[in-house]
N, C-alpha and C positions, 0 to 999 in steps of 0.2 A: 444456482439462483443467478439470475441475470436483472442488470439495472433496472429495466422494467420492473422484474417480480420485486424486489427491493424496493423500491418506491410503492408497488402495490402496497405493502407488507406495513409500510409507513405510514399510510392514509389511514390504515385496516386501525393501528396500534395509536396514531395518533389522533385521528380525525381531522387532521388538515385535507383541505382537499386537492387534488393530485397536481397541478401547477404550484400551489404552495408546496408539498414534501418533496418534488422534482426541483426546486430552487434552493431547499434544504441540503438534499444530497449534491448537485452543484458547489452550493457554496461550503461546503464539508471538503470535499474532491478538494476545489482549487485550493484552501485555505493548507489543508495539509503538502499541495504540492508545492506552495509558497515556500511553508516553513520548509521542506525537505531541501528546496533552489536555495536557502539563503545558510546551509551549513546547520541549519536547529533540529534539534528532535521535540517531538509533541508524544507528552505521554496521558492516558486518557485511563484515570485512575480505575483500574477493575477489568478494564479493557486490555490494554497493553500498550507498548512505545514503537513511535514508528523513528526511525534514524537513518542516518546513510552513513556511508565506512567510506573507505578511500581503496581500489582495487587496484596493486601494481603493474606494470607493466610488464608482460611475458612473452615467451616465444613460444607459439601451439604448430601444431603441425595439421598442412592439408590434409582432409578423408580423403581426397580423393586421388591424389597424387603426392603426398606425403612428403609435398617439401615444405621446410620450414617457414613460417610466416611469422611477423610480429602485431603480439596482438597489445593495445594503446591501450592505456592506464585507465580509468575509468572513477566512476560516483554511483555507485549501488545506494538503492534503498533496500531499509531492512525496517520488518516488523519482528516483534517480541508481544507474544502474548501476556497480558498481565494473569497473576494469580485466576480472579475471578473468571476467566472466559476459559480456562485451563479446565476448572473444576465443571464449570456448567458443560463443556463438551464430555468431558471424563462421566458425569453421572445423569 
């Protein structure tokens, strides 16, 4: 499914019409990338939690010439499905 189909999907379920559920999903999108930039996690009860962790700093090695490189510590985001979204894919 692609943002497009998504937003179709939202019009279909909601009856907004497609500039209103296209500002919905916007402002969904940035709100969660907010909370992710400022350290917080958002959890979306039945849904799941979205968070980010803290990746250390390591040393990987080139594919293609196999010399060592250091690769910089990083801010991953991480989702965690909640219960409810678990069950409804499972059944």
């Amino acid at each position: 499914m692609t943002k497009t189909d998504l937003v179709s999907a939202m019009v279909e379920k909601t009856g907004l019409s497609k500039v209103d559920a296209e500002s919905a999903y916007k402002a969904l999108v940035e709100t969660v990338t907010e909370c992710l930039k400022a350290g917080d996690s958002l959890a979306l009860v039945g849904f799941g939690t979205f968070s980010v962790s803290q990746r250390a700093a390591r040393t990987g090695k080139n594919p293609r010439t196999g010399e060592p490189l250091e690769i910089p510590a990083a801010t991953t985001p991480k989702f965690k499905p909640g219960k409810g979204l678990k069950d409804a894919v499972n059944n």
